[in-house]
C-alpha positions in Angstrom: 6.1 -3.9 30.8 9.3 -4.6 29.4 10.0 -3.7 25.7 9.1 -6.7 22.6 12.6 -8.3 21.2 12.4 -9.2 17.5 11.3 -13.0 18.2 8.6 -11.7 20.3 7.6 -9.9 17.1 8.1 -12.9 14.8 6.0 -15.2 17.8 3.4 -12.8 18.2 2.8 -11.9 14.4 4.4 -14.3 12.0 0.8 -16.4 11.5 -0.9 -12.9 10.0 2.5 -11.2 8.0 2.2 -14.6 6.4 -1.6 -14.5 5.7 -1.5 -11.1 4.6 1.5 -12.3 2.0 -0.2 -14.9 1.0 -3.0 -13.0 0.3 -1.3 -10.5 -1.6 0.0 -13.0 -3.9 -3.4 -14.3 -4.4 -4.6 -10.9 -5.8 -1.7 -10.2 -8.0 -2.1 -14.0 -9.5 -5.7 -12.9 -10.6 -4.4 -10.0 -12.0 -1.6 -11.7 -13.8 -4.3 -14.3 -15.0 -7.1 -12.1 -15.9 -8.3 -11.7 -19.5 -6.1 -8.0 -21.2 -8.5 -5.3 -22.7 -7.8 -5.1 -26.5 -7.0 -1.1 -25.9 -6.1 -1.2 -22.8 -3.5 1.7 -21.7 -1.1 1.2 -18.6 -2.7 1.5 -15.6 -0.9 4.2 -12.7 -2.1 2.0 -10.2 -0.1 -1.0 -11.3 3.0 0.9 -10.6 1.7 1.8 -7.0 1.5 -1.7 -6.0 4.5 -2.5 -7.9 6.7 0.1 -5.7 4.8 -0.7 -2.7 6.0 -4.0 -2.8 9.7 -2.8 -3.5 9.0 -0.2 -0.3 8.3 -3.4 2.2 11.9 -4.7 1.6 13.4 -1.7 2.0 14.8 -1.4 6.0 16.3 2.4 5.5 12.8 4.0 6.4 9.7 3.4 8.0 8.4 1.1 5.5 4.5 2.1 6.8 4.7 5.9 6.0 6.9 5.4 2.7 4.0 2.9 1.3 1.5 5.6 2.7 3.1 8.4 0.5 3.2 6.2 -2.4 -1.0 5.9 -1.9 -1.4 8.9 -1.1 -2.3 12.3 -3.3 -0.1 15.1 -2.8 -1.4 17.6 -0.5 -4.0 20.2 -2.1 -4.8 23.2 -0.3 -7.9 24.0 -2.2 -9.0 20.5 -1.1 -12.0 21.4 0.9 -13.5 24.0 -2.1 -12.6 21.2 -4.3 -14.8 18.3 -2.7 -17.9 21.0 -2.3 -16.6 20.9 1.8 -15.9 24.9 2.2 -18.2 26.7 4.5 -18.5 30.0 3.1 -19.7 32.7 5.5 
């Protein structure tokens, strides 16, 4: 099997990046459109997305594991005790 070209890419996936776009438009309009708490503080999620979105048009890194670091939660070593998960013997 010989390796995919960039226009085998771009024929075999164009259709879904677009949907998925196109989708992710959709969500941010209903954000941008939906009614603003009188109190409301800024939300750290919001800037997730935002630099998420900055991460896809970057072409210096794996854009796939630099949106998965922004997502993710630093690494905790007490994790297991913390979520009740530690066998204790």
């Amino acid at each position: 099997m010989r390796e995919r070209t960039k226009s085998d890419v771009l024929q075999a996936d164009f259709l879904e990046i677009r949907q998925r776009i196109l989708d992710l438009a959709a969500m941010l309009d209903r954000y941008d459109t939906a009614i603003e708490e009188a109190d409301q503080k800024p939300d750290p999620r919001l800037a997730q997305i935002r630099e998420g979105i900055a991460a896809l048009s970057a072409s210096d890194r794996p854009r796939a594991e630099s949106v998965q670091r922004i997502f993710s939660l630093a690494y905790d070593p007490d994790w297991q005790e913390n979520f009740g998960l530690k066998r204790r013997f």
